[in-house]
N, C-alpha and C positions, 0 to 999 in steps of 0.2 A: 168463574165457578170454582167451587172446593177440588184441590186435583184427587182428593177421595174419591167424590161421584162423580168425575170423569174418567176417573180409569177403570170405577167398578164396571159389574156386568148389570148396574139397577137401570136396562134401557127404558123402562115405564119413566119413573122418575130425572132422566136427560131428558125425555122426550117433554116431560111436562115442563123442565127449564127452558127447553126451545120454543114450547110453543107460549111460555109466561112474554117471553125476546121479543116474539114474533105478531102477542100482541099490542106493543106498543107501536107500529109500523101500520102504512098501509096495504103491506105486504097480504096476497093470499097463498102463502105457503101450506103444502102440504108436507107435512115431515114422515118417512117412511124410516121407522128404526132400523134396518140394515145399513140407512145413508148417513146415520150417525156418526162422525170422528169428532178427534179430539185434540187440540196442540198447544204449544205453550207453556207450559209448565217451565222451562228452562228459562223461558224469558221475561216471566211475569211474577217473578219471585213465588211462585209454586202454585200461581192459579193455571185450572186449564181454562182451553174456548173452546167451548161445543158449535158446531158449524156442523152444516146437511150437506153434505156432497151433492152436486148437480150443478146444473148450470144456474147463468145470475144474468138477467136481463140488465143488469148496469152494466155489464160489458159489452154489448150489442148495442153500436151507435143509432141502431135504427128505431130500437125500442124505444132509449132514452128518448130520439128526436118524438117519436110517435107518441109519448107520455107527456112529456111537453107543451107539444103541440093540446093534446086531449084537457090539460089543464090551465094553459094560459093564449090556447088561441083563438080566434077570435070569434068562436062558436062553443068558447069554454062555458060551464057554469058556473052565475054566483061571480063574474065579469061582464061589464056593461058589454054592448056590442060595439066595433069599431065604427069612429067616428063620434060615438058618447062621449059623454063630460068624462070627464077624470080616465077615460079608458085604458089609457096606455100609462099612468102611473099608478092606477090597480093591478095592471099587470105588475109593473114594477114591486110593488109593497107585496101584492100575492107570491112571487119568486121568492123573494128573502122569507118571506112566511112560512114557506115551506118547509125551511130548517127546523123547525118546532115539529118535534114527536107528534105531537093532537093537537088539536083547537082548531088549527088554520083552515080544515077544511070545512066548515063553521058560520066560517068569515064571508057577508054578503054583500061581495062591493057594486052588483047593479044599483042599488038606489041611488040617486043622481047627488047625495049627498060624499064630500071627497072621504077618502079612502083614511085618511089620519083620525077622522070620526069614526068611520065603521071599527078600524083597529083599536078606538079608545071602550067599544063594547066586547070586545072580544075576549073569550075567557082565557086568558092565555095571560102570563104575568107580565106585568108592567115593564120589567126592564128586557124581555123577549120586544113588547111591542114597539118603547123604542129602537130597539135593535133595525128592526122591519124596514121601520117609518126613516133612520139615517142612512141605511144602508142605500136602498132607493134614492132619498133624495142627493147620497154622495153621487152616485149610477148619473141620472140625470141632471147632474149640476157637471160633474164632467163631459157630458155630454154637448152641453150648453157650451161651456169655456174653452174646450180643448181648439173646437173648429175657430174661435173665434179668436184663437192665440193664436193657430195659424194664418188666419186672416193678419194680423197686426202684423205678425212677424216678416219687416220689409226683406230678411235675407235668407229666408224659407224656401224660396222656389215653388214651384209648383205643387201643391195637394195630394199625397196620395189619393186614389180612384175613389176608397171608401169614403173621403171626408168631403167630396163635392158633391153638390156647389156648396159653398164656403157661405156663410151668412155674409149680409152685406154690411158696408162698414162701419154705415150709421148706427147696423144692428147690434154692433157689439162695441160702441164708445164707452154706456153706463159700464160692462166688465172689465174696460181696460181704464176707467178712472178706480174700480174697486179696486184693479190690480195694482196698482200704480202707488195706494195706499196702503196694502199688505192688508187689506181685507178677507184673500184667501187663505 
């Protein structure tokens, strides 16, 4: 913001900057002009940041988990229910979706049709949607390979807790021929 109309006394006009911010978020912020400050100017080559004093549920682990949970679990909306097709890689693509300002809540991956189609209707620009769509599919490709280099790995030892049981070894021959050709 101008460090002009941050230092001035125009609280109408800060307030209307914060709440222009606060509509691109799903934020339901109430902005109370006495919670109004301002900082930055020294660090931002002479812009301020108008910020609302109070508290921020992104620092409350309990919130983030309970937000989460309200968006990608398994009584989420607009996510198949578990045990559905593509379930658990809608979740996935819905995660990374999330980064996107708008659109993403939009996006309707119950239909039994996979989630790289629902994201190819989605109003959100094309190179956000592949964003989505690599991010996830990096997510669970490492997923995939990580256990199954453990597996391979005859001087490994034992598996950490998290990665057992280990896929078995027939199950991961096809990613150890891909490895083997620098396919990854």
């Amino acid at each position: 913001m101008d460090r002009q109309l941050a230092s001035s006394n125009k609280i109408a006009k800060q307030r209307e900057a914060l709440e222009d911010t606060v509509s691109t978020t799903d934020a339901g912020v109430s902005i109370d002009e006495g919670s109004i400050r301002s900082a930055g100017a020294q660090l931002q080559g002479g812009a301020e940041c108008l910020f609302v004093d109070g508290t921020d549920d992104r620092t409350d682990a309990t919130e983030v988990a309970t937000a989460i949970e309200d968006r990608l679990g398994t009584g989420a909306p607009n996510l198949p229910g578990q045990g559905q097709s593509h379930w658990l890689v809608s979740r996935m693509v819905a995660l990374y979706a999330m980064d996107f300002r708008r659109g993403y809540e939009d996006i309707d991956f119950k239909s039994s049709r996979p989630p790289s189609s629902r994201m190819s209707e989605a109003k959100i620009k094309d190179s956000r949607k592949v964003q989505a769509l690599k991010l996830a599919g990096y997510t669970l490709a490492a997923a995939t390979v990580i256990p199954c280099l453990a597996r391979l790995d005859e001087e490994a030892g034992d598996p950490p807790e998290f990665m057992t049981p280990l896929p078995k070894l027939h199950d991961c021959a096809v990613i150890k021929i891909y490895a083997d050709m620098g396919k990854f």
